[in-house]
N, C-alpha and C positions, 0 to 999 in steps of 0.2 A: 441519540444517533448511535447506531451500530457498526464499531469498527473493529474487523478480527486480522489479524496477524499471523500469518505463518511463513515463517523463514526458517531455513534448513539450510545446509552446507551437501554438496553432492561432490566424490570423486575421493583420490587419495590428497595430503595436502605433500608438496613439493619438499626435497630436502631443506632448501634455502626458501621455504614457504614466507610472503610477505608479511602475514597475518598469523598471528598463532590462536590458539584456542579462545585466549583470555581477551587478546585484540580481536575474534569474530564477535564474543559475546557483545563489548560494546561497540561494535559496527549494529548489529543489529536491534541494540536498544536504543542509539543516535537513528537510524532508520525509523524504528517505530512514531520515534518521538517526534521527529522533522516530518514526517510523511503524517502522523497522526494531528498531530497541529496545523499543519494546511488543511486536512479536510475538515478538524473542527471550525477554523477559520473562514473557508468557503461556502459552508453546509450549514451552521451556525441556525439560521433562519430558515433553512428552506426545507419548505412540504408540499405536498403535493397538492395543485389548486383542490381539486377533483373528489380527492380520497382524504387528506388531513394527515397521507403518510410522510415519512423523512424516509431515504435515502438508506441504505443498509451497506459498506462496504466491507469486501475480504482484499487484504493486499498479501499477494503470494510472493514470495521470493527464495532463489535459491542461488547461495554460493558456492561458485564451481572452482572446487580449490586446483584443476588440472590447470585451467587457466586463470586463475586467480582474477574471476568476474563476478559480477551479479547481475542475476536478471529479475526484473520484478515486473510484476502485473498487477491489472488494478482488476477487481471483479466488482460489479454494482448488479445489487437488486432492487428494485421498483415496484410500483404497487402498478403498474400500467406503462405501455410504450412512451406517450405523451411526455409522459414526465420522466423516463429514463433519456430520453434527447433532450430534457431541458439541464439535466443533471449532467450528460456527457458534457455539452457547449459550456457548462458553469466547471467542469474539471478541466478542461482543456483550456480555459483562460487564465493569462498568465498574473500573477502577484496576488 
């Protein structure tokens, strides 16, 4: 299964910044890891009836140090429609 990562920090960081350089780094290796281990978890098994593919994700994220947030996204590629709704409904359920 193919899982890519890209997290990035956007903005200046504040004077009394929450996080500093060394606290983003492991924000975003605890991110990879906790986000990487559910989808190995969910996906674990699953290919595509049709085609015999697995599931490909990119997870995007960026820290916006102006508001000291993150926003992330999930991006999935699929070998076919079919299977990318069976892959949605299996990321959207919870545990």
């Amino acid at each position: 299964m193919d899982i890519k990562f890209d997290l990035r920090t956007t903005g200046e960081a504040l004077p009394d910044a929450f996080l500093d350089s060394a606290e983003l780094g492991l924000l975003f290796e605890s991110t990879r890891r906790s986000i990487g281990d559910g989808i190995q978890r969910k996906f674990r098994d699953v290919v595509c009836e049709e085609h015999g593919q697995a599931p490909a994700f990119r997870i995007s994220g960026v820290y916006d140090r102006n508001i000291e947030e993150m926003d992330i996204q999930y991006h999935v590629d699929t070998c076919c429609q079919i299977f990318l709704l069976r892959v949605m409904q299996i990321l959207n359920q919870r545990g």
